[in-house]
VEXTORKE-523591 format. One line per field, with one value per residue: chain; z, y, x of N, C-alpha, C in turn. Coordinates in pm, 1 decimal, decimal comma, m for minus. Atoms other than C-alpha are relative to their C-alpha. Layout:
BEGIN
unit <- (A/...)
n_pz <- (Z/...)
n_py <- (Y/...)
n_px <- (X/...)
ca_pz <- (Z/...)
ca_py <- (Y/...)
ca_px <- (X/...)
c_pz <- (Z/...)
c_py <- (Y/...)
c_px <- (X/...)
***
This chain:
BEGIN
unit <- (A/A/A/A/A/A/A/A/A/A/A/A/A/A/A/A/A/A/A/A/A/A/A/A/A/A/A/A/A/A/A/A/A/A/A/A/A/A/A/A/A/A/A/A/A/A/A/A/A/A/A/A/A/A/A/A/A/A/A/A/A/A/A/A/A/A/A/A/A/A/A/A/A/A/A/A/A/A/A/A/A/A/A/A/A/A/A/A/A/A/A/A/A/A/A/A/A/A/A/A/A/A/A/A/A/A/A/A/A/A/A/A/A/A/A/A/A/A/A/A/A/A/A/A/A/A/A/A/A/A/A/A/A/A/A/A/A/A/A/A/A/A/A/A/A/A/A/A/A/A/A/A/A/A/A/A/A/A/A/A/A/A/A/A/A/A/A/A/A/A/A/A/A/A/A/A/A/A/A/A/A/A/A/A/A/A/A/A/A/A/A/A/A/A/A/A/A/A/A/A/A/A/A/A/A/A/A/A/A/A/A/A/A/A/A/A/A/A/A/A/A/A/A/A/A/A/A/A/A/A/A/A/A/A/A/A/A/A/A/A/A/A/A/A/A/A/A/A)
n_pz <- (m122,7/m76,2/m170,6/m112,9/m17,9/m123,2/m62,0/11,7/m140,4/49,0/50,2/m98,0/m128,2/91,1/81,8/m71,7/m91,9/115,4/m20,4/m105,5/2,4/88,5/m95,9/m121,5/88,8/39,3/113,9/m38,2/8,2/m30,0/42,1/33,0/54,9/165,8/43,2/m53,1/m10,8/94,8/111,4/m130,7/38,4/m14,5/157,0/m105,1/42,9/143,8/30,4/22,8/51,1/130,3/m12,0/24,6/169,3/131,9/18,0/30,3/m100,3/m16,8/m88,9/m72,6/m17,1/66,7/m21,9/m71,6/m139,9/m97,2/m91,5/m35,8/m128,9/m116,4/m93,9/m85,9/m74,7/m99,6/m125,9/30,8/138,6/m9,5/90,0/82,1/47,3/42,4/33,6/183,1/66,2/m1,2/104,0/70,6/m25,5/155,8/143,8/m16,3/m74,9/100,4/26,7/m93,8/m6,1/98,6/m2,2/m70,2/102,1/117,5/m71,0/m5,6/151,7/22,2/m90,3/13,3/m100,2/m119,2/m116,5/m65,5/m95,2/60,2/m124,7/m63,0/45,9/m12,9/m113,0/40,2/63,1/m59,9/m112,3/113,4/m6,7/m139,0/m15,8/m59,4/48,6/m85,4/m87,9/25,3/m33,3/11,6/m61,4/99,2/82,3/59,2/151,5/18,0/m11,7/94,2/104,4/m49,0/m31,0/149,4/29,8/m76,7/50,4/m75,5/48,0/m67,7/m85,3/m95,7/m13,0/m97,2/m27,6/m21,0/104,6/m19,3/93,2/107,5/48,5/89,8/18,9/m39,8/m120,6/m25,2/m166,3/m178,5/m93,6/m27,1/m1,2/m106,2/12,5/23,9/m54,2/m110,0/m79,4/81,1/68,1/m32,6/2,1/121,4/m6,1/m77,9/31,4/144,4/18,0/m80,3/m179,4/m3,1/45,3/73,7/m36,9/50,1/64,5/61,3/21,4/15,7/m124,0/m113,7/33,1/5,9/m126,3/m33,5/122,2/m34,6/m113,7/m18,2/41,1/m77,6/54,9/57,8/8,1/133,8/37,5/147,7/m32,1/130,6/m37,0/m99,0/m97,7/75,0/84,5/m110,9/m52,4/m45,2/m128,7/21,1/m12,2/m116,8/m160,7/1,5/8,9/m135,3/m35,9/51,4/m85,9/m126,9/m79,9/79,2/149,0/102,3/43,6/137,9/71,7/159,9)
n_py <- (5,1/m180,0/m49,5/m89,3/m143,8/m55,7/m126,4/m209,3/m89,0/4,0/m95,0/m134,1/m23,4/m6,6/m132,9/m51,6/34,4/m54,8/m152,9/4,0/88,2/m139,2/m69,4/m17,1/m45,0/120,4/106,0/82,3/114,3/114,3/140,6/122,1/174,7/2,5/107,5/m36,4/m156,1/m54,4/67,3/105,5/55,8/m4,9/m4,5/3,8/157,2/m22,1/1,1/114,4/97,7/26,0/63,3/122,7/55,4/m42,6/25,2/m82,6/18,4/92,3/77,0/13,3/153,9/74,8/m60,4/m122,1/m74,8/60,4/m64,1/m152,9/m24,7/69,6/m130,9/m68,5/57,9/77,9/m86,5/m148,0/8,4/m154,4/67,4/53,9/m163,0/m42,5/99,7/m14,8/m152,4/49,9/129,8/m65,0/m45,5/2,4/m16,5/m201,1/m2,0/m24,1/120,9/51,1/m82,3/61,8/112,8/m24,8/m95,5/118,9/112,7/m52,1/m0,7/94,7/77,2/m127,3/m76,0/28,5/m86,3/m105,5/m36,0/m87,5/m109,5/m61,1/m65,2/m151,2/m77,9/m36,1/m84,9/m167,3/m71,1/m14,5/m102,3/m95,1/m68,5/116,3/79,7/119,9/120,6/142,6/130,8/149,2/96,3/75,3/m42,5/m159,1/1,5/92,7/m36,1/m149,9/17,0/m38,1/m112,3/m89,1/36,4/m83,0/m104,2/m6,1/25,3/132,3/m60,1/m24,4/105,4/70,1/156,2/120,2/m14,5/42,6/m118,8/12,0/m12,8/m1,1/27,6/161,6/22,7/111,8/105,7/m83,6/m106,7/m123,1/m95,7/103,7/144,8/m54,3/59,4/m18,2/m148,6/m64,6/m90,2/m133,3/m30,9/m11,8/m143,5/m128,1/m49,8/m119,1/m137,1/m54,9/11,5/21,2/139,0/m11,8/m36,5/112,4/136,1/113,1/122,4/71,8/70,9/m53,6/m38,6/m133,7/m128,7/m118,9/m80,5/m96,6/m84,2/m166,8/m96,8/m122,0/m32,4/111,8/139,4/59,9/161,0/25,3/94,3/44,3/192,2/18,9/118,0/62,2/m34,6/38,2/m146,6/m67,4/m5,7/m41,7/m122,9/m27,7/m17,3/m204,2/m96,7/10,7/m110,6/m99,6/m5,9/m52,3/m76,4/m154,6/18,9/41,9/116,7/26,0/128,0/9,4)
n_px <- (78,7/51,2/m52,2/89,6/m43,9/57,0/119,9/16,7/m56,2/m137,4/m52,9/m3,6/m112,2/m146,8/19,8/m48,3/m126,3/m58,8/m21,5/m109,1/m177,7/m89,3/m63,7/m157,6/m107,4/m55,2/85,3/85,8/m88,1/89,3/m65,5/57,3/m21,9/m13,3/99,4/133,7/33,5/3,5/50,0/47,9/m92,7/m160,5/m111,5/m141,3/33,6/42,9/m97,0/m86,6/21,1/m4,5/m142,9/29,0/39,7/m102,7/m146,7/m79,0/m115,5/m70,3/m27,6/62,9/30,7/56,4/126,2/m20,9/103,7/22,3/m99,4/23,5/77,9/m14,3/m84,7/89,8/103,4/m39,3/32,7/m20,1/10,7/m141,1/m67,6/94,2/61,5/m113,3/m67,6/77,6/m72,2/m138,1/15,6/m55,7/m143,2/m37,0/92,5/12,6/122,8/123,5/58,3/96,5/71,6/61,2/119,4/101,9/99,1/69,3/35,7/170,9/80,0/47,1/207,2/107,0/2,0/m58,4/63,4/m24,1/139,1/10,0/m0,6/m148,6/m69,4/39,3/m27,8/m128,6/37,2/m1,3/m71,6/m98,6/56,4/m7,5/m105,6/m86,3/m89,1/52,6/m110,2/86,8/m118,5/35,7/m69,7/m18,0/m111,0/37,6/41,7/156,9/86,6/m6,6/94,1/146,9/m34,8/24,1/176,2/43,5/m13,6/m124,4/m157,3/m45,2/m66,8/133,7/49,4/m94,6/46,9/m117,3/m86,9/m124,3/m97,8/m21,5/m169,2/m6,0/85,3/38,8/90,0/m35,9/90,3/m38,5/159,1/m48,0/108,2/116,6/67,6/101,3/86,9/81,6/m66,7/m118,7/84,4/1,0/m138,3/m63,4/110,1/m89,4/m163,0/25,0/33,3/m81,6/76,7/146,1/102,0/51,6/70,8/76,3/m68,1/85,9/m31,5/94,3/m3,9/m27,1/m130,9/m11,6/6,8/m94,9/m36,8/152,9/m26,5/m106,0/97,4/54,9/122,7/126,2/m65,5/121,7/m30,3/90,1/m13,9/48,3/32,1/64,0/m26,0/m70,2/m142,4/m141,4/m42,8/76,3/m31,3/m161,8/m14,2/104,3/m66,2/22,9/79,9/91,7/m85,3/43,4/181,9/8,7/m104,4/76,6/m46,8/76,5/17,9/101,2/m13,3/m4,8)
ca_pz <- (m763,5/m585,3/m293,6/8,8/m46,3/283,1/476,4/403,9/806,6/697,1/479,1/688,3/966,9/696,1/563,3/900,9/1020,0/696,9/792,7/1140,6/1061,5/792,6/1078,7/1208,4/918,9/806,2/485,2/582,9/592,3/503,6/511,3/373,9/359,9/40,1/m7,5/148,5/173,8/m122,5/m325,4/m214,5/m342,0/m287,2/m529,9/m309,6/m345,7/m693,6/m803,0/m683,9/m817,2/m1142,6/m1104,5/m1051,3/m1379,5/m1592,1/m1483,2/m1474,5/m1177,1/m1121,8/m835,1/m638,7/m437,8/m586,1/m468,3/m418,7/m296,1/m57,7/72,2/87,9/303,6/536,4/633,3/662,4/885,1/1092,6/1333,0/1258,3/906,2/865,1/701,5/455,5/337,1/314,2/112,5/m203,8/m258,0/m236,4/m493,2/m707,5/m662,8/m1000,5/m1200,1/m1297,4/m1069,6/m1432,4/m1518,9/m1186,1/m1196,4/m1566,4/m1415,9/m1183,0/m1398,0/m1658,2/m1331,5/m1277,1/m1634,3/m1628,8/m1349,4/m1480,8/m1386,3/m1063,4/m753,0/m665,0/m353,1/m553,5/m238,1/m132,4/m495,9/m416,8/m87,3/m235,6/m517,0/m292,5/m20,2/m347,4/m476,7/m92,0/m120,5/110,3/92,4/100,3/141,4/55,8/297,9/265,5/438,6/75,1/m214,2/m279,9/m639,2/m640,8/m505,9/m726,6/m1032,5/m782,3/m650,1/m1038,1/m1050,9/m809,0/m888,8/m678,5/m774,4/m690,0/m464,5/m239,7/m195,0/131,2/126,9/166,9/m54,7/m105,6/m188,0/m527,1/m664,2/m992,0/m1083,7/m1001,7/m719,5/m459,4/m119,2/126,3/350,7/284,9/472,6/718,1/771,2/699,7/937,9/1218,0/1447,8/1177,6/928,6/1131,2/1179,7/826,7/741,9/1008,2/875,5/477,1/674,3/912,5/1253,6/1136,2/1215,2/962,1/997,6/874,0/836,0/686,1/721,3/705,2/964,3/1330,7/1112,1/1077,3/1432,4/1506,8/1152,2/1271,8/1636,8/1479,9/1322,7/1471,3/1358,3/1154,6/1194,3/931,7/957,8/626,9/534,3/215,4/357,8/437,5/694,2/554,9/368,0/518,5/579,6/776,2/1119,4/1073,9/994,0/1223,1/1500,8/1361,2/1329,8/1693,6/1786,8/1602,9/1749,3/2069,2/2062,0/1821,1/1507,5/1172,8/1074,2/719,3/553,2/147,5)
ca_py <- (m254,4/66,4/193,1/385,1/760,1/967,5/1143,7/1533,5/1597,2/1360,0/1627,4/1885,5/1778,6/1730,9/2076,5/2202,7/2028,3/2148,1/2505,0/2438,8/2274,4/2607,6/2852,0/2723,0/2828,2/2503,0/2301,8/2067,9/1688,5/1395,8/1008,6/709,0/312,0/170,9/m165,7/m180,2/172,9/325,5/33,5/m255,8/m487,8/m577,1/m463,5/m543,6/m929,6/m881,6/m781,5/m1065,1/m1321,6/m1160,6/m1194,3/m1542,5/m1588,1/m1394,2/m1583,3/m1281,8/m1388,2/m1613,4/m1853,4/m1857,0/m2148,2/m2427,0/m2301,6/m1914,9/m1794,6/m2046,6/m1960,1/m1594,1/m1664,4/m1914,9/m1686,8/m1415,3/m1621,4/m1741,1/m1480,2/m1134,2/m1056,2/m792,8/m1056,2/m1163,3/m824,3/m688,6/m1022,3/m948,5/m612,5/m813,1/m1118,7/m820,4/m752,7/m708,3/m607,8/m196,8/m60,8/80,0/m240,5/m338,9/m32,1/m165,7/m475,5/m322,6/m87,3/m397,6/m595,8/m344,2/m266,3/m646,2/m623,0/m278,8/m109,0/m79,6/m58,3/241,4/385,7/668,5/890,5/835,4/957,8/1233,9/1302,1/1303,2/1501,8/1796,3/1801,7/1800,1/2112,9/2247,3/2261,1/1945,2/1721,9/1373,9/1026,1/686,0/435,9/70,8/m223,9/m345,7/m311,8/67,8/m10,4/m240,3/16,3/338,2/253,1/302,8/611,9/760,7/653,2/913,9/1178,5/1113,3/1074,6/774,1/1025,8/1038,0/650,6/510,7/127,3/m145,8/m93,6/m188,2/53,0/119,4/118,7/261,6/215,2/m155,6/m307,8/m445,0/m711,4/m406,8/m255,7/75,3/363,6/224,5/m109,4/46,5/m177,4/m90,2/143,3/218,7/383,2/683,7/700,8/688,5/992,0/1189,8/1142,5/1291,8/1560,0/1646,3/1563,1/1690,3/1474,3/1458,8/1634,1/1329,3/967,4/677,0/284,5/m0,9/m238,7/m255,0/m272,9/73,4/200,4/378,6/566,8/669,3/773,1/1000,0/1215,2/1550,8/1593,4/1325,7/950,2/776,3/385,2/230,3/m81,6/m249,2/m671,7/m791,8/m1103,0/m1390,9/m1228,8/m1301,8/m919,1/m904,6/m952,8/m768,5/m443,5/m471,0/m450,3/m86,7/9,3/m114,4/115,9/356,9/338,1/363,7/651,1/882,9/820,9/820,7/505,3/407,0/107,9/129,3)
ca_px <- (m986,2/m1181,3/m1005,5/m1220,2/m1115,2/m1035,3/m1311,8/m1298,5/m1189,3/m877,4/m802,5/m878,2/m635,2/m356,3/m423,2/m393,4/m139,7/69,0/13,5/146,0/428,6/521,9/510,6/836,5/970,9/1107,1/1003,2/761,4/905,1/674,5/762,0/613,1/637,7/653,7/483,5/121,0/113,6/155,3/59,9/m113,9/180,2/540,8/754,0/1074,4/962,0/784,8/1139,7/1343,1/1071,1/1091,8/1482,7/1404,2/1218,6/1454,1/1725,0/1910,2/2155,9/2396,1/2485,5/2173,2/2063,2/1880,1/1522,4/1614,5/1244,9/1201,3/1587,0/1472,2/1172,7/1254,3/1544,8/1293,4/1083,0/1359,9/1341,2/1551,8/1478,7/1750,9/1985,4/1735,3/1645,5/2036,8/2092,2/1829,6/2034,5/2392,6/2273,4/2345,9/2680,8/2893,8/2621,0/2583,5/2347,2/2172,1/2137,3/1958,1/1768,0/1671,4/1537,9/1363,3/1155,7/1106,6/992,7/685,1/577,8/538,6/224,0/118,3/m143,0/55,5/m184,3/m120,4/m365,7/m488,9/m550,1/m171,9/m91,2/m282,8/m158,6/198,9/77,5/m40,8/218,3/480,6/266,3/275,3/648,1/710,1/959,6/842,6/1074,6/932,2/1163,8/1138,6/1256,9/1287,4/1537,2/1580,5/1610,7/1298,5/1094,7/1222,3/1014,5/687,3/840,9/870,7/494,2/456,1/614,3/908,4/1291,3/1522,3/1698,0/1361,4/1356,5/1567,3/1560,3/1818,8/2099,6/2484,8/2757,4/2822,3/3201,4/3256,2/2909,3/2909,7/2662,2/2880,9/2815,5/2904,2/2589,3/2534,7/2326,6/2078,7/1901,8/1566,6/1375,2/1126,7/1376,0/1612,4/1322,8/1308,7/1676,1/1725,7/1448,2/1651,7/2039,4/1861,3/1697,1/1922,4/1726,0/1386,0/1126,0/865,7/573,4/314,1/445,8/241,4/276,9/77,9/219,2/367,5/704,7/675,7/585,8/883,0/834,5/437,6/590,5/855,6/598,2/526,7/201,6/m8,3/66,7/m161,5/m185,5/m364,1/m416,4/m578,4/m587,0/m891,6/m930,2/m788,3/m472,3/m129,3/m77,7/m424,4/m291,7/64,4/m147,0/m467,5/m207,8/m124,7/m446,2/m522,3/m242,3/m340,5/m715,3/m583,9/m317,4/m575,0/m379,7/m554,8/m681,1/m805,6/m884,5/m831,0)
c_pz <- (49,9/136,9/32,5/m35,5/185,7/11,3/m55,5/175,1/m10,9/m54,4/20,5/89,3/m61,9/m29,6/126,8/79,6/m90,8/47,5/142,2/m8,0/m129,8/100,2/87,0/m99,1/m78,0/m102,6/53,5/m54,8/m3,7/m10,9/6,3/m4,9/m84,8/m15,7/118,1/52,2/m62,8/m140,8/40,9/m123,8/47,6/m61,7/21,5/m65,7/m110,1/m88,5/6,3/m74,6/m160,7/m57,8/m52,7/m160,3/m78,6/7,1/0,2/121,6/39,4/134,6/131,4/64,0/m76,2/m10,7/90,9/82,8/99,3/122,6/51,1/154,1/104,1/82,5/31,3/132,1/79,6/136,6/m9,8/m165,2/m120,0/m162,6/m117,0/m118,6/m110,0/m121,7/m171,5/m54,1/18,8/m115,2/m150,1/m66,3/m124,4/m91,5/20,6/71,0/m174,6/m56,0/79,5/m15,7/m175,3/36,2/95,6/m52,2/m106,0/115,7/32,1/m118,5/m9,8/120,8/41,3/m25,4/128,8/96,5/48,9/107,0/m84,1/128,4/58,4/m81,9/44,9/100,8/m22,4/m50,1/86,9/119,8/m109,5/m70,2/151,7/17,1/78,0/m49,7/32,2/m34,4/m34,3/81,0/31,9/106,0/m192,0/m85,0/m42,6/m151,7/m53,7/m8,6/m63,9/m124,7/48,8/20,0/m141,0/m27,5/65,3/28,5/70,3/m113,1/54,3/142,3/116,2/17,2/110,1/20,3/10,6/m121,9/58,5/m74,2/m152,9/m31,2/m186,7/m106,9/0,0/168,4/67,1/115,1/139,9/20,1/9,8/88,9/84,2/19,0/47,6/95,4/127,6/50,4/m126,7/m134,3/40,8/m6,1/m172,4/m81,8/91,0/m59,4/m159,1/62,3/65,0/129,0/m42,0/m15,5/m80,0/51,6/16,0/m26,6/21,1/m10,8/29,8/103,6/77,1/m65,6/9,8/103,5/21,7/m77,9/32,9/81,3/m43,1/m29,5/144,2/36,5/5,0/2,3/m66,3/m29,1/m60,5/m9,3/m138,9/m12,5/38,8/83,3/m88,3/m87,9/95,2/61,1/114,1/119,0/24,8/34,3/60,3/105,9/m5,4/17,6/155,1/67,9/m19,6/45,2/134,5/39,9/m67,5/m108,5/m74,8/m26,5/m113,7/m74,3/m150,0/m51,8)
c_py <- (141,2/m6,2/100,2/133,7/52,9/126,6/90,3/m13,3/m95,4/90,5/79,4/m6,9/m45,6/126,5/104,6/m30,9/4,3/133,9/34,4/6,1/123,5/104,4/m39,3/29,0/m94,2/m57,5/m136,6/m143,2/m132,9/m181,3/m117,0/m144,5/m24,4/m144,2/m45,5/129,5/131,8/m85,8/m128,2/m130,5/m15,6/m35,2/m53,1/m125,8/m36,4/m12,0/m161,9/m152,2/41,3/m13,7/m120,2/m67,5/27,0/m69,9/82,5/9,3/m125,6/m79,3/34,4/m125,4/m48,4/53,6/186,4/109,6/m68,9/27,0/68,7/m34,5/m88,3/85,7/98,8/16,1/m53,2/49,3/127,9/m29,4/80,3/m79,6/m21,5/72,4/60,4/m156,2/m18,9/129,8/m72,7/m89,1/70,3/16,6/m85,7/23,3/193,8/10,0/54,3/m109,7/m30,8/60,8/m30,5/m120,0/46,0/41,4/m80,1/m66,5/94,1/74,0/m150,1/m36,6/123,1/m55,8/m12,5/50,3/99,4/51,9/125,0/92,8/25,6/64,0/137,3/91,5/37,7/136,3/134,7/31,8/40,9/205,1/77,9/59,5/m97,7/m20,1/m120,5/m116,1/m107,4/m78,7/m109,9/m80,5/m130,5/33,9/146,9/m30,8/m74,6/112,3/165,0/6,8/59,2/135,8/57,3/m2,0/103,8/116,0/56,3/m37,3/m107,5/95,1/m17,4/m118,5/m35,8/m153,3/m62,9/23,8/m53,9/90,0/m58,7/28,9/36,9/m72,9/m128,9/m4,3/m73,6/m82,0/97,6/47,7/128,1/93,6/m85,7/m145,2/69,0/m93,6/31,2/148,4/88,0/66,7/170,4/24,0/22,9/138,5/106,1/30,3/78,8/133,2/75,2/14,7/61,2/m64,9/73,3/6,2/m110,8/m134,0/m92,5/m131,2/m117,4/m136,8/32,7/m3,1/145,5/105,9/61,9/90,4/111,1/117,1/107,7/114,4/85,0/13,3/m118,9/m153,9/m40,4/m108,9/m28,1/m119,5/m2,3/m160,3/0,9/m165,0/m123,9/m19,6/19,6/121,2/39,5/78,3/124,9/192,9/49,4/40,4/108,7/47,4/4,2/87,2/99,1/32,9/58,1/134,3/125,6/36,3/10,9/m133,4/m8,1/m128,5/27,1/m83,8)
c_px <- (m28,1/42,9/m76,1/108,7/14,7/m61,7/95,5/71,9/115,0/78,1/m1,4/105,4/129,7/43,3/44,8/99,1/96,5/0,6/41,4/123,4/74,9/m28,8/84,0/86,8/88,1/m80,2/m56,8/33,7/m157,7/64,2/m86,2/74,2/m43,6/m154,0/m136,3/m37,9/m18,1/m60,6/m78,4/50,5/112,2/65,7/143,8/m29,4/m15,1/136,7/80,7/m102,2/m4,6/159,0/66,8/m13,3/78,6/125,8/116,4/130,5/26,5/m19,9/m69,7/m11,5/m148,6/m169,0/12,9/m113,8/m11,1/133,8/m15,6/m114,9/18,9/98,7/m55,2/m23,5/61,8/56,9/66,5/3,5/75,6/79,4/m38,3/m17,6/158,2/m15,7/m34,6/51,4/138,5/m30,6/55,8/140,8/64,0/m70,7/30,3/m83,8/m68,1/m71,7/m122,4/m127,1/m102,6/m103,8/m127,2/m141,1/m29,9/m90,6/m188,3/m40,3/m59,0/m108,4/m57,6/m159,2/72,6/m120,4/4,1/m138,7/m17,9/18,6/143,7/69,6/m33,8/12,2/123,8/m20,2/m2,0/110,1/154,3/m3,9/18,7/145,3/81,9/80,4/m30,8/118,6/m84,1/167,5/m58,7/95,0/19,5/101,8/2,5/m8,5/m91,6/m89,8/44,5/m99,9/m179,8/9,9/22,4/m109,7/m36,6/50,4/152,5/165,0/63,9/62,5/m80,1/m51,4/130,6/m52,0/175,9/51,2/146,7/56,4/17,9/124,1/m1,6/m111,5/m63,5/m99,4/120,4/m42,6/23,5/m153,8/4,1/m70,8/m38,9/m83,9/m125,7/m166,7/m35,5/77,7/86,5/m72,4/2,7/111,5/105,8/m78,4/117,1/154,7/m90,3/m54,8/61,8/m37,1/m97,2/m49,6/m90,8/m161,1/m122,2/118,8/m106,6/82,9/m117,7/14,0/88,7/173,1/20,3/m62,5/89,6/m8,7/m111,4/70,9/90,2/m33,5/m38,5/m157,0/m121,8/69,4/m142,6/34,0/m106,0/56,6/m127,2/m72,6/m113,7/13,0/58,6/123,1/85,2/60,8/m118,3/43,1/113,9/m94,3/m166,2/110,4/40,8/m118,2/m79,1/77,7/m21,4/m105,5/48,5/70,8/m111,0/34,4/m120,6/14,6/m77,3/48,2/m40,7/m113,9)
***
């Protein structure tokens, strides 16, 4: 599919708001959301239904997507989230990290927004440091993040401690949702907020607002797709505060 490129004065007020943010003398901090924002997919989900198919885990319930989303959908979604990074537990994480990276070769090409590789791309080249955090499985969404030139290190999502290289059912690190995105960006950088941050719905307002600089809400759904609503309501936010707004 052809994604809308951004205007030239997009890239002008990146470019200068990059050379701001290096006269404080500080390495320039960027942070992204993972699924509809970097890809127009969800690999987080993608993952556990190819889970599903492979059979590759034990003592799920009887209908395990329908478990997943009704708990979602049944009003904090927190639980839900932590619960597809615990189903794990006892496996190696290389293993996991195996299925993961089998789970998106199997629905290559990956969407990728070209323009967000290419915004990575040059703030990577600039010297940034950029961050992909999810409200999804960190090891779901590392495979996209190697697509892009990133490291697993440079992916914050829902995870469970690891013990002697095993996955186990403990919570580790942040619960990467809505407030706790930015808060998880700040403990890796050490309280700098990030100069630019990108997301695609109102999940990820606190992540826009922590941005110094550029807040950049994007968006790929058009009317009719179950994401429309979720990330019009960023971009009506975004309209109104003076944010960037772009539709893919």
């Amino acid at each position: 599919m052809k994604y809308k490129n951004y205007p030239s004065e997009v890239w002008d007020q990146i470019r200068q708001a990059l050379s701001e943010e290096r006269k404080s003398g500080r390495t320039p901090v960027a942070a992204f959301d993972a699924d509809g924002t970097l890809w127009d997919t969800d690999l987080g989900e993608s993952f556990f239904k190819y889970q599903i198919a492979q059979k590759v885990l034990t003592g799920l319930p009887a209908d395990p997507w329908r478990h997943y989303r009704d708990w979602k959908e049944s009003g904090d979604p927190r639980p839900a989230y932590l619960w597809l990074a615990q189903i794990n537990s006892g496996r190696r994480l290389d293993e996991v990290r195996g299925w993961a990276e089998d789970a998106v070769k199997s629905r290559e090409p990956l969407p990728i927004f070209a323009e967000q590789k290419k915004l990575i791309e040059y703030l990577l080249q600039e010297g940034a440091q950029v961050w992909i955090v999810t409200a999804s499985v960190k090891w779901a969404v590392e495979p996209g993040a190697l697509r892009l030139g990133l490291t697993h290190d440079h992916v914050i999502g829902i995870e469970t401690a690891i013990r002697g290289g095993l996955v186990t059912d403990e919570a580790a690190g942040h619960m990467t949702y809505r407030e706790g995105k930015p808060m998880a960006v700040l403990a890796k950088t050490h309280g700098q907020r990030p100069f630019l941050a990108s997301g695609n719905t109102l999940g990820d307002l606190s992540l826009l607002e922590s941005a110094s600089r550029i807040r950049l809400a994007v968006g790929a759904s058009t009317p009719g797709h179950e994401m429309f609503e979720a990330e019009e309501k960023l971009r009506e936010q975004g309209r109104q505060r003076g944010w960037i707004v772009h539709q893919f």
